[in-house]
DOVEX-32005 format. One record per residue (C-alpha): chain; x, y, z; residue number from 1; residue in three letters. Coordinates in steps of 0.2 Angstrom, whole numbers, plus 5000, padded with zeros to 4 digits. Example, Ala and Ser with C-alpha at 12.3 -4.5 7.8 and 13.67 -1.06 7.14 Angstrom:
<nodes>
(node "A" (5062 4978 5039) 1 "ALA")
(node "A" (5068 4995 5036) 2 "SER")
</nodes>
This chain:
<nodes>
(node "A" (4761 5027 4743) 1 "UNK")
(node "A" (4780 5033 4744) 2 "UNK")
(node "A" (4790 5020 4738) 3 "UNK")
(node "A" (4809 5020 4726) 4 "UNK")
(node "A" (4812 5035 4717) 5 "UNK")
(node "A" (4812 5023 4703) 6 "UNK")
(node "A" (4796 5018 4707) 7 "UNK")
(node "A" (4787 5035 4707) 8 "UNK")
(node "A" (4796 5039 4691) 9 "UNK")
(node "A" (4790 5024 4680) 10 "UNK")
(node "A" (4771 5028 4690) 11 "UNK")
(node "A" (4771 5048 4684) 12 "UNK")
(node "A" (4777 5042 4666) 13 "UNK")
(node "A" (4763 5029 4665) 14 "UNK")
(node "A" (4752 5046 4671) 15 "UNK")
(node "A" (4761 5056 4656) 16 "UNK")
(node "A" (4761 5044 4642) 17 "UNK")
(node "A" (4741 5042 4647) 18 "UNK")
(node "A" (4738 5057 4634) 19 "UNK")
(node "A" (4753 5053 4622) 20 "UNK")
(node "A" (4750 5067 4610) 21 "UNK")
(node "A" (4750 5081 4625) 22 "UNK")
(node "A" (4767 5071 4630) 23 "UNK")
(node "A" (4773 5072 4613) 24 "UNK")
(node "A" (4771 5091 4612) 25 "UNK")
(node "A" (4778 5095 4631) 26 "UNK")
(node "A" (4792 5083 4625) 27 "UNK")
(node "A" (4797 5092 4607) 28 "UNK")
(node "A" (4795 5112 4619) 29 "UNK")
(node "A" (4806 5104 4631) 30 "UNK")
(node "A" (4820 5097 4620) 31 "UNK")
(node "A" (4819 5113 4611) 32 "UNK")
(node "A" (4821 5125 4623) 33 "UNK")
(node "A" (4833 5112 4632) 34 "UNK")
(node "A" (4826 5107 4649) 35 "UNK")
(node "A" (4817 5093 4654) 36 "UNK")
(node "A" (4798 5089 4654) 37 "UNK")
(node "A" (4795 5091 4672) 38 "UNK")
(node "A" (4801 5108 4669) 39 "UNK")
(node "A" (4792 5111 4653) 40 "UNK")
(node "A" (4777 5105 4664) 41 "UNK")
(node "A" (4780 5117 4679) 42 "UNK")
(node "A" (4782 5133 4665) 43 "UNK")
(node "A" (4766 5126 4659) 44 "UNK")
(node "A" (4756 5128 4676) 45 "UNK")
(node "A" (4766 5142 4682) 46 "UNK")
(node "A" (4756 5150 4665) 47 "UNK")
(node "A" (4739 5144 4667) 48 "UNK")
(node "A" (4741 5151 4684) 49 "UNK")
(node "A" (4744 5166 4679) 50 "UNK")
(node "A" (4732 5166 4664) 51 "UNK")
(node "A" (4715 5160 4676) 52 "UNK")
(node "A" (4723 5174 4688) 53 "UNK")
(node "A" (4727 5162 4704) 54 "UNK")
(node "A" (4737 5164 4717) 55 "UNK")
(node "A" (4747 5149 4716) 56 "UNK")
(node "A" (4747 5134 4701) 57 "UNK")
(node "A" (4740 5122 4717) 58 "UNK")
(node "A" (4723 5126 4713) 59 "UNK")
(node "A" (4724 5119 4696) 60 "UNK")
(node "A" (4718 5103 4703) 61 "UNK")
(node "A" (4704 5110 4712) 62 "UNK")
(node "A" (4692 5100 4703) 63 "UNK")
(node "A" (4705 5086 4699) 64 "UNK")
(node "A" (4708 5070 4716) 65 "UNK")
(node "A" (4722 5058 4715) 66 "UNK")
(node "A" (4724 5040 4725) 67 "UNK")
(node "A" (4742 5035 4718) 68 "UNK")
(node "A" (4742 5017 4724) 69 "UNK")
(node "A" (4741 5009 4708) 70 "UNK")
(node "A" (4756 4996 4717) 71 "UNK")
(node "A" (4744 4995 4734) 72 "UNK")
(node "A" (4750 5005 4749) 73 "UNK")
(node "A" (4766 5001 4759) 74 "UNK")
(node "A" (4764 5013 4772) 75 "UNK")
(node "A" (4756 5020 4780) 76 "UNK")
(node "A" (4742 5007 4777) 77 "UNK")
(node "A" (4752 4991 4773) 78 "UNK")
(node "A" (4736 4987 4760) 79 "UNK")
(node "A" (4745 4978 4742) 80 "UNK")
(node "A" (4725 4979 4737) 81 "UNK")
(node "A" (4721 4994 4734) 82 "UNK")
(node "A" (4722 5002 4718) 83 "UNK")
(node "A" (4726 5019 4709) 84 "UNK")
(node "A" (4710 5032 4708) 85 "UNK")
(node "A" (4708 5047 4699) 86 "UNK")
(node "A" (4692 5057 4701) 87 "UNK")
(node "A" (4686 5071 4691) 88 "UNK")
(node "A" (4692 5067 4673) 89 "UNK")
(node "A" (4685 5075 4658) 90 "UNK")
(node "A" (4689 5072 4640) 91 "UNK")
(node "A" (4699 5084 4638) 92 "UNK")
(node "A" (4718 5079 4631) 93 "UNK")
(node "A" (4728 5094 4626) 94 "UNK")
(node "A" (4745 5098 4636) 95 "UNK")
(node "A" (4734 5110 4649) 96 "UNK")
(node "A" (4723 5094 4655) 97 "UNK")
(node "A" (4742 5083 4653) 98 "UNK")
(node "A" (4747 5098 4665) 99 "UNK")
(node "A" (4737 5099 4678) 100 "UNK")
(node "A" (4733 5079 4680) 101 "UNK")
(node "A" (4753 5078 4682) 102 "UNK")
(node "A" (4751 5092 4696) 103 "UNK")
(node "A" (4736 5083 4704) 104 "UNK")
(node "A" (4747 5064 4705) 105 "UNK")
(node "A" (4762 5077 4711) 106 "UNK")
(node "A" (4753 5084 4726) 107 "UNK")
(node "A" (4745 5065 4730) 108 "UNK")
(node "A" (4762 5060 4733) 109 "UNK")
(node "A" (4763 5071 4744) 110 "UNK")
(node "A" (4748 5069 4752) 111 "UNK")
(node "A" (4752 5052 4756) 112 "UNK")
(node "A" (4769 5058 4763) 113 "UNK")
(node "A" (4760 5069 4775) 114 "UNK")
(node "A" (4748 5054 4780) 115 "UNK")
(node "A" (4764 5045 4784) 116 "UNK")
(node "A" (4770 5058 4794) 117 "UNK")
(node "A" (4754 5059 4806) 118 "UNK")
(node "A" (4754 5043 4808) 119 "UNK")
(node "A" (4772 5044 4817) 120 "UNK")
(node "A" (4765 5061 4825) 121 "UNK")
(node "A" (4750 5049 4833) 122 "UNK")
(node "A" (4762 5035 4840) 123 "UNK")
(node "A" (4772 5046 4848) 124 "UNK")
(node "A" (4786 5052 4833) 125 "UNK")
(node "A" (4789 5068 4833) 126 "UNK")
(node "A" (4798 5076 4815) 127 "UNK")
(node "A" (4801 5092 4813) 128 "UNK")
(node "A" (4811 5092 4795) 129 "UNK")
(node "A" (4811 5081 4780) 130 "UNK")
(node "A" (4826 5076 4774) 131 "UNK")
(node "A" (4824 5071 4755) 132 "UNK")
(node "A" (4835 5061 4742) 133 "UNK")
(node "A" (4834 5053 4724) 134 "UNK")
(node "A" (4825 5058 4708) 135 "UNK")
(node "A" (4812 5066 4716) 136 "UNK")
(node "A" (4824 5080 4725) 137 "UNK")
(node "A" (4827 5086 4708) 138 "UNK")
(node "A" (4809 5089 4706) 139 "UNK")
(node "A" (4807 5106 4711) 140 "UNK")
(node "A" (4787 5106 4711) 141 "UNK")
(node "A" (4787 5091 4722) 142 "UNK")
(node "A" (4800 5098 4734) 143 "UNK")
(node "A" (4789 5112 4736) 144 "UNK")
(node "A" (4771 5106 4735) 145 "UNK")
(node "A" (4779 5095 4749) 146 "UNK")
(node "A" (4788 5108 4762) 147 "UNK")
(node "A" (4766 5113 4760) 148 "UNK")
(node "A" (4759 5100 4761) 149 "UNK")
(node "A" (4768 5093 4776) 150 "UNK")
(node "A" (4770 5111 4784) 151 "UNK")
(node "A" (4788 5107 4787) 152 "UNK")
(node "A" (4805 5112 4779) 153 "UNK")
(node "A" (4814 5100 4767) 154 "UNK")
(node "A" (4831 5097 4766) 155 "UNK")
(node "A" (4839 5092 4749) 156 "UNK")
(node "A" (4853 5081 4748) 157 "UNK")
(node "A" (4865 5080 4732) 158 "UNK")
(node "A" (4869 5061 4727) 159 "UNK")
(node "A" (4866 5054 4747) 160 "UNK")
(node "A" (4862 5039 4738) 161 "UNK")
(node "A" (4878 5037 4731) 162 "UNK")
(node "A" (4886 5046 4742) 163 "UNK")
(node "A" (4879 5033 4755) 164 "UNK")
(node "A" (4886 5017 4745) 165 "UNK")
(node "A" (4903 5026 4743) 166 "UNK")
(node "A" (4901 5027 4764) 167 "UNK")
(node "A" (4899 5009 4766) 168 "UNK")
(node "A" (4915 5004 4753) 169 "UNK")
(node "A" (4924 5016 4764) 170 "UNK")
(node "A" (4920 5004 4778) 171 "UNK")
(node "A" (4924 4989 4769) 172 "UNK")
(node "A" (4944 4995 4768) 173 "UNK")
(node "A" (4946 4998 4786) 174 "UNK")
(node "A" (4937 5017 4789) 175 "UNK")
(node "A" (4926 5017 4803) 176 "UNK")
(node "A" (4908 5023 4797) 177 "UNK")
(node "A" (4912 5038 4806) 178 "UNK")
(node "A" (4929 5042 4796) 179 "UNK")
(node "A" (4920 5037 4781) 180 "UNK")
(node "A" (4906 5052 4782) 181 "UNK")
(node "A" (4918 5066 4788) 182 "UNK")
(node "A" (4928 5064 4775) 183 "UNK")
(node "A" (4914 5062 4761) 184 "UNK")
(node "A" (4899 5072 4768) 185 "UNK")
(node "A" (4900 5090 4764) 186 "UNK")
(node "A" (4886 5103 4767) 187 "UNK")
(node "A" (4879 5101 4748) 188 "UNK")
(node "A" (4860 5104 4752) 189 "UNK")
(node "A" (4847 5115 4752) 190 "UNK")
(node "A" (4833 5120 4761) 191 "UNK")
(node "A" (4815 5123 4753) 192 "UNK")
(node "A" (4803 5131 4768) 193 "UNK")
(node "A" (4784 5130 4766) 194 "UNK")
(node "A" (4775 5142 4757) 195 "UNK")
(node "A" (4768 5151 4771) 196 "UNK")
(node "A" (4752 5157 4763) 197 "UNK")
(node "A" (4737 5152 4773) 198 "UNK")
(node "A" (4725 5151 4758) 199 "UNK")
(node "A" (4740 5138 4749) 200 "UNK")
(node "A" (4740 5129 4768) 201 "UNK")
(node "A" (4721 5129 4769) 202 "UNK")
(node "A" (4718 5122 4751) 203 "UNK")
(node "A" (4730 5107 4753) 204 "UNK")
(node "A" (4720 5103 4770) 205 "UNK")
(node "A" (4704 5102 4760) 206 "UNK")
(node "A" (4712 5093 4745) 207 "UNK")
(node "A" (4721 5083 4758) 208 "UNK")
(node "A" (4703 5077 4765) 209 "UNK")
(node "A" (4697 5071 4749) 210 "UNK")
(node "A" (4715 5061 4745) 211 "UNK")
(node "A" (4713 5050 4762) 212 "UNK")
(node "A" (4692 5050 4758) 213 "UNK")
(node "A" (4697 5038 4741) 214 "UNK")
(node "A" (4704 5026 4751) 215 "UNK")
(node "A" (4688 5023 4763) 216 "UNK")
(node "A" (4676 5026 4745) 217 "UNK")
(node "A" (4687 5011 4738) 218 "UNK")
(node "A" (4685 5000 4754) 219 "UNK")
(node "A" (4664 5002 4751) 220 "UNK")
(node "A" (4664 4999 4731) 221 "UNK")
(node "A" (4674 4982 4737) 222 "UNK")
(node "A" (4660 4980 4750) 223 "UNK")
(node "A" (4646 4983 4738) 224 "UNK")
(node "A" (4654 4970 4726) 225 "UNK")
(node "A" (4654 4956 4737) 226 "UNK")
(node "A" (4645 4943 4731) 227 "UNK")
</nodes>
């Protein structure tokens, strides 16, 4: 489950090039009008939504489940067998179903972030905020989908990366760690809340249900192919 922001970038773009004339399109709209095509991709749901009159773009992927171990889970289940699932495909390949399958590997992310997360709540960890770097922080759909599916705010840092291996050549000329991050740590972050809504809440926790059932269906169609 979460891994590298470099991981999960190459693992949504092997999702997006899946249907590689829908990418093509979301690819030429974004260029045109300038943005990227995780933003063309969010002005896309953000209009479906609106279109099939739903409250939120979340309930896209209603009828659309996503197990997005297709490198096998590090945490919480420390399994490198398991594979990638996707259940509820059709044949559909225009940019809506390119749209909605990119929303449903989005919120399985996050899904997996949250079974994390209750897995430290279960031993005794208690987290109350989510502090979030890299690629994905860009992502404004996953930053969100993510303060709701984990109920909890998200903070947003710009560059920590960097800004963390900047830190650490500090130290390397003398600084003490401590020098180092008052002089390079600003306040450059923001704060995404969860939604609030309790029918956004009460649909993750359903969809959420499904995400960690895949798992335990995987583990039988092993079973039943023993031989």
């Amino acid at each position: 489950t979460p891994t590298s922001s470099h991981c999960l970038y190459f693992q949504i773009n092997f999702v997006l090039c899946s249907l590689p004339e829908a990418f093509a399109e979301v690819k030429q709209q974004a260029d045109k009008t300038g943005i990227t095509i995780y933003e063309e991709l969010s002005c896309v749901l953000k209009r479906l939504a609106e279109d099939k009159g739903l409250l939120s773009p979340a309930f896209l992927s209603h009828n659309l489940h996503v197990l997005p171990d297709y490198h096998g889970n590090r945490s919480p289940l420390a399994d490198p067998h398991v594979c990638g699932m996707v259940c509820g495909l059709t044949l559909a390949t225009d940019v809506e179903a390119l749209s909605v399958l990119y929303l449903a590997h989005i919120q399985a992310l996050a899904y997996g972030v949250r079974h994390i997360l209750e897995e430290l709540n279960r031993a005794g960890h208690y987290l109350g905020v989510i502090l979030l770097c890299g690629g994905l922080a860009h992502n404004t759909l996953y930053v969100q989908t993510l303060a709701d599916i984990a109920a909890l705010p998200v903070i947003v840092m710009e560059d920590s990366v960097l800004r963390g291996s900047a830190i650490l050549a500090a130290v390397c000329t003398g600084q003490s760690v401590i020098e180092a991050m008052e002089k390079m740590c600003g306040r450059n972050f923001g704060v995404v809340q969860p939604c609030g809504v309790p029918a956004i809440l009460e649909y993750h926790h359903h969809k959420y249900r499904v995400f960690r059932q895949l798992y335990e269906d995987q583990k039988k169609y092993a079973c039943l192919m023993k031989m």
